[in-house]
C-alpha positions in Angstrom: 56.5 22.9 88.2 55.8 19.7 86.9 52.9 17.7 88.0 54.0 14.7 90.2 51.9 12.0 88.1 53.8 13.5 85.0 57.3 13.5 84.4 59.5 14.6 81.2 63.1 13.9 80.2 64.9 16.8 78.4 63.5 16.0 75.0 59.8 16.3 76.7 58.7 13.0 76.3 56.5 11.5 79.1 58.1 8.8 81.2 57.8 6.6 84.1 57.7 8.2 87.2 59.9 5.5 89.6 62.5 4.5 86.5 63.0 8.1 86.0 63.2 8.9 90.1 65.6 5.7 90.2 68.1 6.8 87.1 68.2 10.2 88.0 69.1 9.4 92.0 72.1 7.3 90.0 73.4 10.0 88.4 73.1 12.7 91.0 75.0 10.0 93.0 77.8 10.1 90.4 77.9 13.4 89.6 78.7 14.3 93.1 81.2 11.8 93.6 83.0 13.4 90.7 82.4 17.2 92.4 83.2 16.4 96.4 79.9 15.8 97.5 77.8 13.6 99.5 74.6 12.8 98.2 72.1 11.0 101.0 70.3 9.6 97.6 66.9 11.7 98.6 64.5 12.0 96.1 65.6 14.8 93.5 62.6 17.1 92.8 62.2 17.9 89.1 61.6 22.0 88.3 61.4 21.9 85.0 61.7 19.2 82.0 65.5 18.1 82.3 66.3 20.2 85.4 66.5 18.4 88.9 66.6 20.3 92.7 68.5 18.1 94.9 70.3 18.6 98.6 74.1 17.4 98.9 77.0 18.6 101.1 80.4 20.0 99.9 83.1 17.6 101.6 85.1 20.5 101.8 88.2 21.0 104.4 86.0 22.5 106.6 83.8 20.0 106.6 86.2 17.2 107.0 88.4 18.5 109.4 86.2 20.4 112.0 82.7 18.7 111.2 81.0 22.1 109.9 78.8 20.6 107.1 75.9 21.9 105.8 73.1 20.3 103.1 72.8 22.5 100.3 70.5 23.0 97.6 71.9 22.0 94.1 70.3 21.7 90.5 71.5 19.6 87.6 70.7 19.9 84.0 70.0 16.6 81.7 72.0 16.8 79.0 72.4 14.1 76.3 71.7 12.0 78.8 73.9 13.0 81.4 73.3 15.5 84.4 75.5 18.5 84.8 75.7 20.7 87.9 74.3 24.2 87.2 
């Protein structure tokens, strides 16, 4: 895992801890809008250089309908500059 005083984007380069935090919440945000999901915009954890953990929901029908929702672990992948669900 990567140390918390030292984060790297996908290429490996060092960068600021609270941009990065702040950009990457963004996109998580955003990706799950595009997949059904509700992100509570909690700090992602980062597992590896260009790999984030995060926790969303799946607005599925059974969430919507009958209120049966559960928090899920998720990882994305930074990509070009864009996250991707893994």
């Amino acid at each position: 895992m990567v140390s918390s005083t030292e984060l790297r984007n996908s290429e490996g380069e060092v960068v600021s801890r609270q941009q990065t935090l702040n950009d990457v919440m963004l996109k998580i945000d955003s990706l799950c809008l595009q997949n059904g999901m509700s992100y509570q915009r909690t700090a992602p954890i980062q597992v590896s250089p260009g790999i984030w953990m995060f926790y969303a929901v799946e607005m599925n029908d059974s969430c919507r309908k009958h209120g049966s929702c559960r928090q899920r672990q998720h990882f994305a992948i930074e990509a070009g500059g864009h996250l991707k669900l893994a």
